[in-house]
BADO-237439 format. One line per field, with one value per residue: residue number from 1; residue in three letters; chain; x, y, z of N, C-alpha, C in turn. Coordinates in nm, 2 decimals, padded with zeros to 4 digits. Example, Ala and Ser with C-alpha at 12.3 -4.5 7.8 and 13.67 -1.06 7.14 Angstrom:
<dotors>
bator = 1/2
fimar = ala/ser
loke = A/A
n.c1 = 01.32/01.28
n.c2 = -00.57/-00.22
n.c3 = 00.78/00.71
ca.c1 = 01.23/01.37
ca.c2 = -00.45/-00.11
ca.c3 = 00.78/00.71
c.c1 = 01.32/01.29
c.c2 = -00.33/00.00
c.c3 = 00.78/00.79
</dotors>
This chain:
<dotors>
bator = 1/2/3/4/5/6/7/8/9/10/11/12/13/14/15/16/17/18/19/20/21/22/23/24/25/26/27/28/29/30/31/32/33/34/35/36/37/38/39/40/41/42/43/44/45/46/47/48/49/50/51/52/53/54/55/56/57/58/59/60/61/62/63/64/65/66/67/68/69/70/71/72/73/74/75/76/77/78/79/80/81/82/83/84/85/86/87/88/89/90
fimar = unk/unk/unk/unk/unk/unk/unk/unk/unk/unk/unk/unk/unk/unk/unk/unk/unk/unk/unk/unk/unk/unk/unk/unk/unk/unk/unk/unk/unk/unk/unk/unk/unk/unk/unk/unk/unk/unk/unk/unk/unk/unk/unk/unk/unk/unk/unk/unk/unk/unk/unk/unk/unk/unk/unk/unk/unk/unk/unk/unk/unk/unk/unk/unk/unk/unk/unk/unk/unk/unk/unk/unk/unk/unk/unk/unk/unk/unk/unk/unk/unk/unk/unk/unk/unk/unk/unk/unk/unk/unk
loke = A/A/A/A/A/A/A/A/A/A/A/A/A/A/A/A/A/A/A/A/A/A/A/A/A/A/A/A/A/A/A/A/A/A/A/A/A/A/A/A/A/A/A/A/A/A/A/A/A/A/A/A/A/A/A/A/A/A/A/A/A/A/A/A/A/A/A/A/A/A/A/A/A/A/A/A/A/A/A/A/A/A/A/A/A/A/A/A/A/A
n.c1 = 09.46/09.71/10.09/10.15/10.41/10.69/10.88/11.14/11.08/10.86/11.00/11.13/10.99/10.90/11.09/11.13/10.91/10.92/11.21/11.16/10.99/10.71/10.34/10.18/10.06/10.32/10.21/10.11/10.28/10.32/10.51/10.62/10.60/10.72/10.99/11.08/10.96/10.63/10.54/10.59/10.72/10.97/11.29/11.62/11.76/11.58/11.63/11.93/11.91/11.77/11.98/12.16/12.04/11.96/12.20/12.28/12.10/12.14/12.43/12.59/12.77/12.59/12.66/12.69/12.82/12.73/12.68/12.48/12.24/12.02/11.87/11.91/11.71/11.49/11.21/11.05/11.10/11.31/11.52/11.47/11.57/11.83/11.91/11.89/12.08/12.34/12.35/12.51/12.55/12.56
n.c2 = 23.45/23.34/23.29/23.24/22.96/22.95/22.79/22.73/22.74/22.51/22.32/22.25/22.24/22.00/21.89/21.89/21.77/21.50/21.40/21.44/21.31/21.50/21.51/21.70/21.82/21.91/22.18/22.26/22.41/22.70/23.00/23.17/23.10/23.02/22.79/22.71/22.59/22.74/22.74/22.55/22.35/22.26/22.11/22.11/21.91/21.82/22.02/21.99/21.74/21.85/22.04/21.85/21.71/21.92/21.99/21.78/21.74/22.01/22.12/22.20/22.33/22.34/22.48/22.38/22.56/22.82/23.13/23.26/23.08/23.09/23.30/23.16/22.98/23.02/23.05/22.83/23.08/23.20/23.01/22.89/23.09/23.14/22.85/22.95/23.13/23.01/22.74/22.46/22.50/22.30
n.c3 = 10.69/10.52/10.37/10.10/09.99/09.82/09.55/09.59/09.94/09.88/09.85/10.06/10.23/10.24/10.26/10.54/10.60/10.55/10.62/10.94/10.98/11.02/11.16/10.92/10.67/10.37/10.25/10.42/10.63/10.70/10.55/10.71/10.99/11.32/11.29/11.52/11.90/11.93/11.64/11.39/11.62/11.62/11.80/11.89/11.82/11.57/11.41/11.35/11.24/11.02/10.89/10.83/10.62/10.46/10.37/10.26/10.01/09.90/09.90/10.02/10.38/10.68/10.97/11.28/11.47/11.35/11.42/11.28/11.29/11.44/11.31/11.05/11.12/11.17/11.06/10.77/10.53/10.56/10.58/10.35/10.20/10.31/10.21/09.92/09.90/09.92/09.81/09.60/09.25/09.11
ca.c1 = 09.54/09.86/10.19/10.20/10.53/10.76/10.89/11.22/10.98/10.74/11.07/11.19/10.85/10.84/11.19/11.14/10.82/11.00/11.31/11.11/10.81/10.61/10.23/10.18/10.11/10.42/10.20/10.00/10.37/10.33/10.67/10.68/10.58/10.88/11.01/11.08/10.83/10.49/10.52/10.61/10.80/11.06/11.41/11.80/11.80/11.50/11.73/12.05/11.83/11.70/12.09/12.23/11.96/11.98/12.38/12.31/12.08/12.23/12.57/12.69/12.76/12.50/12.74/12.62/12.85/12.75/12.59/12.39/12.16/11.91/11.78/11.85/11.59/11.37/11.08/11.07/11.12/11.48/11.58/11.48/11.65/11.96/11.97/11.91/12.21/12.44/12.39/12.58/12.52/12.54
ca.c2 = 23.46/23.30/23.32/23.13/22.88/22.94/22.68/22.61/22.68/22.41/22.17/22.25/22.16/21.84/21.79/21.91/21.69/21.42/21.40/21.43/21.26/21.53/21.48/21.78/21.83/22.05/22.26/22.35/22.49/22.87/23.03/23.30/23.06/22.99/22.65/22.65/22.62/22.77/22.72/22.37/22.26/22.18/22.08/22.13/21.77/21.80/22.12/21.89/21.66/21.91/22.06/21.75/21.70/22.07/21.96/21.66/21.80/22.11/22.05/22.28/22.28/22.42/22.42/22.38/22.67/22.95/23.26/23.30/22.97/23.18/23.35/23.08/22.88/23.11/23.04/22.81/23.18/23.25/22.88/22.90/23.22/23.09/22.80/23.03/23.23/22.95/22.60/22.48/22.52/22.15
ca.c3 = 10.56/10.52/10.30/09.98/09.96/09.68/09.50/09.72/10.05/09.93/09.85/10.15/10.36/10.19/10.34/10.65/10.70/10.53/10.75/11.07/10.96/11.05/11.09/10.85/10.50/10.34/10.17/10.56/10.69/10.63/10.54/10.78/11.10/11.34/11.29/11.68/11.94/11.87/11.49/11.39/11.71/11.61/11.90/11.87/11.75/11.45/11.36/11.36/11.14/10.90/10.85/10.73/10.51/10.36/10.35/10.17/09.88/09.89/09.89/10.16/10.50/10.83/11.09/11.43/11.55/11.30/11.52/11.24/11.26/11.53/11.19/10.95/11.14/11.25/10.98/10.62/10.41/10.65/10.58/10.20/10.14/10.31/10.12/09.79/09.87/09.96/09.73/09.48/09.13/09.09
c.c1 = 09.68/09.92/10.18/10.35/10.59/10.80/10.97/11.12/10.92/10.83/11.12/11.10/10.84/10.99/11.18/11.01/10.88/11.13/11.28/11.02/10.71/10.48/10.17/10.20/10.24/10.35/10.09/10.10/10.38/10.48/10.70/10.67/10.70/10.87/11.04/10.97/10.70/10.41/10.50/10.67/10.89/11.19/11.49/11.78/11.74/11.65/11.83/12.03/11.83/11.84/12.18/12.16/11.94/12.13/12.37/12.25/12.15/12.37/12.63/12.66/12.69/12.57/12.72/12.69/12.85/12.62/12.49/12.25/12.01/11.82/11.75/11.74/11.52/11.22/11.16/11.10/11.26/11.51/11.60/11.57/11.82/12.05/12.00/12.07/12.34/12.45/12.48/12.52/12.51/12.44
c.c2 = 23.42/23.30/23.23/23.08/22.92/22.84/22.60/22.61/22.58/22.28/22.12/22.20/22.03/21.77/21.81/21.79/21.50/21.36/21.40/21.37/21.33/21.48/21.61/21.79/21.97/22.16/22.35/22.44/22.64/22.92/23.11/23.24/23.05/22.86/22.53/22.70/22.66/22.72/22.54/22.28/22.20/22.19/22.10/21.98/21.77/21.89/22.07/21.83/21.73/22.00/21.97/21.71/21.77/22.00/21.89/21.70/21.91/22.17/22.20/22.28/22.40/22.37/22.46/22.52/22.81/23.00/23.29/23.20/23.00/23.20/23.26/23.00/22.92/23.08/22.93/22.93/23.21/23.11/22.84/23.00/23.23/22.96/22.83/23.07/23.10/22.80/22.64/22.48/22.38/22.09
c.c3 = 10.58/10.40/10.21/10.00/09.84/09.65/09.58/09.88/10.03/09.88/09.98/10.27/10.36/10.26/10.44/10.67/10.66/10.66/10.91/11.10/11.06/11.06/11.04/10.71/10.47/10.32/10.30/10.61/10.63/10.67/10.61/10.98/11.16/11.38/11.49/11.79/11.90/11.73/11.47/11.53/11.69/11.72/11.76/11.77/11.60/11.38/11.33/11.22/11.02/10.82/10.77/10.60/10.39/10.31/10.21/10.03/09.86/09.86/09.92/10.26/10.66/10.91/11.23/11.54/11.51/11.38/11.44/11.25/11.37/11.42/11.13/10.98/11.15/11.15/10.83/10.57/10.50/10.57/10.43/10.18/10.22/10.18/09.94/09.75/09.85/09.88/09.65/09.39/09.08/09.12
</dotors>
């Protein structure tokens, strides 16, 4: 049994496999997997990748020296519910 995507998790799958060209449909990444190792596999560098790309739709900034970015990556539902709290309104 796995976690249904919400709407930003399943925009945010489609950028994550987008931006890294996963070979992964968005809608296979379960929201609670961890985006490092085991889960998707994703490296420091995809992560890098997948920050500027949140940045750029988003329109705010994942900075490579916030202590919090352990959690924010930790799964799609951490990474959605950061960028919830934190876009702009624009």
């Amino acid at each position: 049994m796995t976690a249904a995507q919400s709407p930003l998790e399943a925009e945010l799958a489609v950028l994550l496999v987008e931006a890294l060209n996963l070979e992964v449909a968005p809608a296979e990444i379960v929201p609670t997997a961890p985006l490092y190792g085991e889960g998707l596999g994703l490296d420091s560098i995809d992560i890098l990748e997948v920050a500027l790309e949140v940045s750029r739709k988003y329109g705010f900034q994942l900075r490579s020296d916030d202590e919090r970015n352990q959690q924010i990556f930790e799964s799609l539902r951490t990474l959605a519910a950061h960028v919830a709290e934190h876009r702009s309104a624009a």
